[in-house]
PyMOL commands that place a pseudoatom at each C-alpha (Angstrom):
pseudoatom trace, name=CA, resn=UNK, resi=1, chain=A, elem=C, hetatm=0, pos=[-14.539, -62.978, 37.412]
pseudoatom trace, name=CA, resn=UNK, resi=2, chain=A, elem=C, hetatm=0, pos=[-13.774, -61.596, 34.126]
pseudoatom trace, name=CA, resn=UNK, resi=3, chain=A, elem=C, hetatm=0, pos=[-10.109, -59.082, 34.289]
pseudoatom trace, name=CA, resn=UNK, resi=4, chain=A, elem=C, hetatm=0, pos=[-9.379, -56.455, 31.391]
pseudoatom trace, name=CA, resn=UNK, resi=5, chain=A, elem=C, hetatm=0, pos=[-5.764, -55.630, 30.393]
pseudoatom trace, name=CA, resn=UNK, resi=6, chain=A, elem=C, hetatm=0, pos=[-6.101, -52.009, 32.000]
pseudoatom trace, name=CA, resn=UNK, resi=7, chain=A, elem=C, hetatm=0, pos=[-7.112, -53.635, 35.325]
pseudoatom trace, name=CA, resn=UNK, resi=8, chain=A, elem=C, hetatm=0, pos=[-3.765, -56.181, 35.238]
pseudoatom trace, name=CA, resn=UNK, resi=9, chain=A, elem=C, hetatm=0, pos=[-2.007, -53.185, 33.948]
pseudoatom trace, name=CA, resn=UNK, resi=10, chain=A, elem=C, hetatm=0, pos=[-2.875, -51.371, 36.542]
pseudoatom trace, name=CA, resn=UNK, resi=11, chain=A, elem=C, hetatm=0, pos=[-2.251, -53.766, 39.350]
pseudoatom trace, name=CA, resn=UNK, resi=12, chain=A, elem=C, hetatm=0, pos=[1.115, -54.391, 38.023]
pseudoatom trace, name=CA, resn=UNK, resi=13, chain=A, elem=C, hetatm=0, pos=[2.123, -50.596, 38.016]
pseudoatom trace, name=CA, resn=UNK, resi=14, chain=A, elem=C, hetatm=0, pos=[0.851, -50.357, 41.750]
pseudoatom trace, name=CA, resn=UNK, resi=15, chain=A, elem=C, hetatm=0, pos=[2.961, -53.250, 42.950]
pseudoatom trace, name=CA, resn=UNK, resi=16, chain=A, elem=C, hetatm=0, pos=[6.212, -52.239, 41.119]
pseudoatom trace, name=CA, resn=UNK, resi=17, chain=A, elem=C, hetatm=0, pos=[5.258, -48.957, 43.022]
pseudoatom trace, name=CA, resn=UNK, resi=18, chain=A, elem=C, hetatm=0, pos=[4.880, -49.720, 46.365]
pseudoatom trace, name=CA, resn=UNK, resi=19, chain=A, elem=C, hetatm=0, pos=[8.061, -52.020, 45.896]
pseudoatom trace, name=CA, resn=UNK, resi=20, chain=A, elem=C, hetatm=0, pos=[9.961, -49.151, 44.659]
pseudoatom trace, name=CA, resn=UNK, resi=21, chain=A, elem=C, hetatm=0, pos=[8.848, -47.179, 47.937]
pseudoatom trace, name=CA, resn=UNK, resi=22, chain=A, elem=C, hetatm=0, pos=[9.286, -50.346, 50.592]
pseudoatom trace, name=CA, resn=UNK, resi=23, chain=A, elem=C, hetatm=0, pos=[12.749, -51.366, 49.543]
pseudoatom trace, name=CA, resn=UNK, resi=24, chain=A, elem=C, hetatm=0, pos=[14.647, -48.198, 48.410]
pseudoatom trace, name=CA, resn=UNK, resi=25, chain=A, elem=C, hetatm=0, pos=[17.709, -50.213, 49.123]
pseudoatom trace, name=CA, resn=UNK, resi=26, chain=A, elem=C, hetatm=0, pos=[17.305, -52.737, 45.956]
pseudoatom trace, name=CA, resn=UNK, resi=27, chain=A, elem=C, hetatm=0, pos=[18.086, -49.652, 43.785]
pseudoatom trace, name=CA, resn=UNK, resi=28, chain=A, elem=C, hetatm=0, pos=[22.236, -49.167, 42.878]
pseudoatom trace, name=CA, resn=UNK, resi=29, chain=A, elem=C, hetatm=0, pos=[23.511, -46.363, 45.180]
pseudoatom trace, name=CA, resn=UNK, resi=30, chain=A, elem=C, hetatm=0, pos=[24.690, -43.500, 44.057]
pseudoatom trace, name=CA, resn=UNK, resi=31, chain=A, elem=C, hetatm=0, pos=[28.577, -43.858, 42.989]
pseudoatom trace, name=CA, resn=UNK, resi=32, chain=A, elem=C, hetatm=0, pos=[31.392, -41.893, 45.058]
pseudoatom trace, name=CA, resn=UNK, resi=33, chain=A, elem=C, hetatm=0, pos=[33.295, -38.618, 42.770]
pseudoatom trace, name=CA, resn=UNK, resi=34, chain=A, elem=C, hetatm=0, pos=[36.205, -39.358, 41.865]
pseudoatom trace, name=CA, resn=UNK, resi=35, chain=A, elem=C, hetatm=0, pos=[38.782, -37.565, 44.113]
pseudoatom trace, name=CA, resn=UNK, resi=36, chain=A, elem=C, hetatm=0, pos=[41.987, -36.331, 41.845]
pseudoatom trace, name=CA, resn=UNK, resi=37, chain=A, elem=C, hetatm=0, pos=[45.351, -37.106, 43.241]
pseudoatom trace, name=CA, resn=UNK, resi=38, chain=A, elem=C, hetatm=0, pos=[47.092, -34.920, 40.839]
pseudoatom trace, name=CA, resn=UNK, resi=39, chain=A, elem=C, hetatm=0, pos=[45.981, -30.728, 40.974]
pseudoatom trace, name=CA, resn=UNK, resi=40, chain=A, elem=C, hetatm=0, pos=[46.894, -30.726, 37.071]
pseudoatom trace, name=CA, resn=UNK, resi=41, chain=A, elem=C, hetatm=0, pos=[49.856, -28.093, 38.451]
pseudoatom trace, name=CA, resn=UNK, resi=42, chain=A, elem=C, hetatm=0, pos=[52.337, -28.873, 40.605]
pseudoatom trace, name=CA, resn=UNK, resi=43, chain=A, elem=C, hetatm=0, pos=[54.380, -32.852, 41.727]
pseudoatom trace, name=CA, resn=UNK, resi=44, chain=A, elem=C, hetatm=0, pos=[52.502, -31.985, 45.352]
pseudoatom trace, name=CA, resn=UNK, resi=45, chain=A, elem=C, hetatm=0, pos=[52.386, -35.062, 46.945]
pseudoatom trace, name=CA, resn=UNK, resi=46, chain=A, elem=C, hetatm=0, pos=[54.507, -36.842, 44.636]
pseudoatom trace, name=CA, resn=UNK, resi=47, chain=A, elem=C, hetatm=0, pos=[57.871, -38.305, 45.252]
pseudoatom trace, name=CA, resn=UNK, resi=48, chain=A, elem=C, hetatm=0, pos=[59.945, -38.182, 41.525]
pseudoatom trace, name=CA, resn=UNK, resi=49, chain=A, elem=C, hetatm=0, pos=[63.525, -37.243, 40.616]
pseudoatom trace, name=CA, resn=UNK, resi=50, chain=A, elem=C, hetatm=0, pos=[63.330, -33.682, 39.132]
pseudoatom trace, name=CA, resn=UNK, resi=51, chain=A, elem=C, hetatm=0, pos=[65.919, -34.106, 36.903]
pseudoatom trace, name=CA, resn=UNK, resi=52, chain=A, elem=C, hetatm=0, pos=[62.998, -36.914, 35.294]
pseudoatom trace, name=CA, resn=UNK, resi=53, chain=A, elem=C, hetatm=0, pos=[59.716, -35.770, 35.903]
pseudoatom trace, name=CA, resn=UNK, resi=54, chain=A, elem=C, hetatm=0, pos=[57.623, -32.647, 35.782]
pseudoatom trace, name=CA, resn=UNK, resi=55, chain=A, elem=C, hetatm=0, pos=[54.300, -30.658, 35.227]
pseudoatom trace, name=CA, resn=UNK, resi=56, chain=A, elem=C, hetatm=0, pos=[53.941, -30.232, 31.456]
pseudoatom trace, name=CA, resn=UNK, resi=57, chain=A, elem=C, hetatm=0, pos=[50.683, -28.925, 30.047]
pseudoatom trace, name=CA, resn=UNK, resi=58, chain=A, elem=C, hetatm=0, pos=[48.408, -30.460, 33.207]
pseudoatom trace, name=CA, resn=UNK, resi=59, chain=A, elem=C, hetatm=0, pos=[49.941, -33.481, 33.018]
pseudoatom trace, name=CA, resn=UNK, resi=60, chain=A, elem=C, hetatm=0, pos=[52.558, -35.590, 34.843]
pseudoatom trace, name=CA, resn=UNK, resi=61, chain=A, elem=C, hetatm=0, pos=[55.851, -35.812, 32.227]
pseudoatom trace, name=CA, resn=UNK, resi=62, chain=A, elem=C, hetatm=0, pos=[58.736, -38.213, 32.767]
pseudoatom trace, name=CA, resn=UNK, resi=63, chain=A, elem=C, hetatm=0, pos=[61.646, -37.656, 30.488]
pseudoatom trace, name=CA, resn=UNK, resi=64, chain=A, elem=C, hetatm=0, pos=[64.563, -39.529, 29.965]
pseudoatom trace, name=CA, resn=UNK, resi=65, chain=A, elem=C, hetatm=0, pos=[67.128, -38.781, 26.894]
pseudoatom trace, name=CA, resn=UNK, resi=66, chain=A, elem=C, hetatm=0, pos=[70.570, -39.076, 25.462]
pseudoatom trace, name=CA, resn=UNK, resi=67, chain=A, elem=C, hetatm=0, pos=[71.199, -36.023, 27.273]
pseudoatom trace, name=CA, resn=UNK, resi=68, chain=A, elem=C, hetatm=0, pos=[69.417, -37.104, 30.736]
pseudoatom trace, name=CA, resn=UNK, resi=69, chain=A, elem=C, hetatm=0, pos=[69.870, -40.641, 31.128]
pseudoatom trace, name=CA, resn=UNK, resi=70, chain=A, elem=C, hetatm=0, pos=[68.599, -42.780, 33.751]
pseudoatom trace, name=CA, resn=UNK, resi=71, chain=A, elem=C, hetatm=0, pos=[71.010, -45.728, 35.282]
pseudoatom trace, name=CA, resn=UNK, resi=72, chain=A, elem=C, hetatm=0, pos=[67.509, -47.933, 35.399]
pseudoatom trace, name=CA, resn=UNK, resi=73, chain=A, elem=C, hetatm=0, pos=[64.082, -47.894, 36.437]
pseudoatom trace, name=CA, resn=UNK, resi=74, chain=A, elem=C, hetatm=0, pos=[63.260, -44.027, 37.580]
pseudoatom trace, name=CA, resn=UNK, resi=75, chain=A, elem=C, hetatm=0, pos=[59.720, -43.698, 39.248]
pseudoatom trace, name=CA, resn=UNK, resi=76, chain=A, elem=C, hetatm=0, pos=[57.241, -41.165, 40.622]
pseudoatom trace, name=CA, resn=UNK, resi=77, chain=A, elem=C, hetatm=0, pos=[55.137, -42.341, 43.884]
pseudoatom trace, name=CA, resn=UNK, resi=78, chain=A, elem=C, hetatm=0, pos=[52.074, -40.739, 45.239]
pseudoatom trace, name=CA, resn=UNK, resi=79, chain=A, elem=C, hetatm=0, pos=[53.259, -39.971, 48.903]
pseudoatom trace, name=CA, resn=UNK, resi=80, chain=A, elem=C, hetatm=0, pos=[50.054, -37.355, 49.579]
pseudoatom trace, name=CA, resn=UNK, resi=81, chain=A, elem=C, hetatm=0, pos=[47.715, -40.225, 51.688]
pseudoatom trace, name=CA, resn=UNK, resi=82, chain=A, elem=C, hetatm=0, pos=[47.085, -43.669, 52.865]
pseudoatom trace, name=CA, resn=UNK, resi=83, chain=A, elem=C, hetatm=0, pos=[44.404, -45.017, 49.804]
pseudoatom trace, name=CA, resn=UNK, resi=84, chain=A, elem=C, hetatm=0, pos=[41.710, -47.739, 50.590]
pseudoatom trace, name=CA, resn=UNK, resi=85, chain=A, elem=C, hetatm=0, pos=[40.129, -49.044, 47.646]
pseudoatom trace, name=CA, resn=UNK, resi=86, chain=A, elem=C, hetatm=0, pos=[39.885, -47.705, 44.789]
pseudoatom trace, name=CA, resn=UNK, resi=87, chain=A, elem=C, hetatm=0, pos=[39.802, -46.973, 40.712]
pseudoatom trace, name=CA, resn=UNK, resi=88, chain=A, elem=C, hetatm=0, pos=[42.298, -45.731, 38.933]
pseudoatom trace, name=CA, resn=UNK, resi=89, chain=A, elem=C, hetatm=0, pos=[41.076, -43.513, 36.057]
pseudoatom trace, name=CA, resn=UNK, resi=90, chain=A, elem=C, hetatm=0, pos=[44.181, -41.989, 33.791]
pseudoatom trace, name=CA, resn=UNK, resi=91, chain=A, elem=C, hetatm=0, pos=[45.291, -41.316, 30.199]
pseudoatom trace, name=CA, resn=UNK, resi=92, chain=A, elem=C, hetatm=0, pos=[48.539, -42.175, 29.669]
pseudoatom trace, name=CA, resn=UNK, resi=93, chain=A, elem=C, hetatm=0, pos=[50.643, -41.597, 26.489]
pseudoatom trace, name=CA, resn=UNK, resi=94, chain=A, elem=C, hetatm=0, pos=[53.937, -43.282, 25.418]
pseudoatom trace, name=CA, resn=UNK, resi=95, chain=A, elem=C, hetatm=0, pos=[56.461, -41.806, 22.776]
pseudoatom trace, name=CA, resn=UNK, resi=96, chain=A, elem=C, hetatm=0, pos=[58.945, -44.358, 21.194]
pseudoatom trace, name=CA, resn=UNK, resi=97, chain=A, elem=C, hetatm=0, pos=[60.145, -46.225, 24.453]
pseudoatom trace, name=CA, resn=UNK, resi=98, chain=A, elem=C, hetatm=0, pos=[58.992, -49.040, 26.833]
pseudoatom trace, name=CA, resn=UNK, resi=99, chain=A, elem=C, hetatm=0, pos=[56.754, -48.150, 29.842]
pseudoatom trace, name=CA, resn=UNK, resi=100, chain=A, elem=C, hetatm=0, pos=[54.341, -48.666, 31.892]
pseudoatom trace, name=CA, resn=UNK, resi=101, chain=A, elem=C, hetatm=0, pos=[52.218, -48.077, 35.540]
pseudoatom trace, name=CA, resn=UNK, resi=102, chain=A, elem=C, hetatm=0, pos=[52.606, -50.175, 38.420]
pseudoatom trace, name=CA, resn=UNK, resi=103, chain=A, elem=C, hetatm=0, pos=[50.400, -49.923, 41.669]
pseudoatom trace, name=CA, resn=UNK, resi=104, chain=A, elem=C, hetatm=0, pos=[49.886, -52.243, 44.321]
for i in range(1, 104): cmd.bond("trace and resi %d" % i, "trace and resi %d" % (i + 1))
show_as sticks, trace
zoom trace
């Protein structure tokens, strides 16, 4: 029996097909949005010291100067929910001082 190139062509698109339509599961599920923490306005479910941290052009600003020292390590905790797993997605910017984010 003699086979052309269309016919294995053809036989191999019809497979990949029907495995495509009997196990839907093989294929990567659709990723979860991203749910913000932060409404871009307001410290709303965030627990900071006013007198270091605020809303400054949709972002979260923490401050500390000659003026408005801090005695040590000053934070700001999410406080609005319980997370389960997750990502964290942010931009973060740092001006002349050390810094960083801790989560656990």
């Amino acid at each position: 029996m003699s086979l052309n190139l269309s016919s294995c062509l053809k036989g191999v698109l019809a497979l990949a097909g029907i495995c495509l339509v009997a196990f839907p599961s093989a294929l990567p599920a659709d990723e979860p949005e991203a749910v913000s923490i932060f409404d871009g306005e307001t410290l709303e479910g965030w627990d900071g010291n006013p007198k270091f941290w605020r809303v400054e052009e949709g972002a979260i600003t923490g401050e500390t100067t000659k003026e408005n020292p801090t005695d040590g390590n000053t934070f700001i905790i999410w406080r609005g929910g319980e997370p389960g797993d997750f990502e964290l997605e942010l931009d973060y910017k740092i001006v002349g001082h050390n810094s960083g984010i801790q989560y656990r």
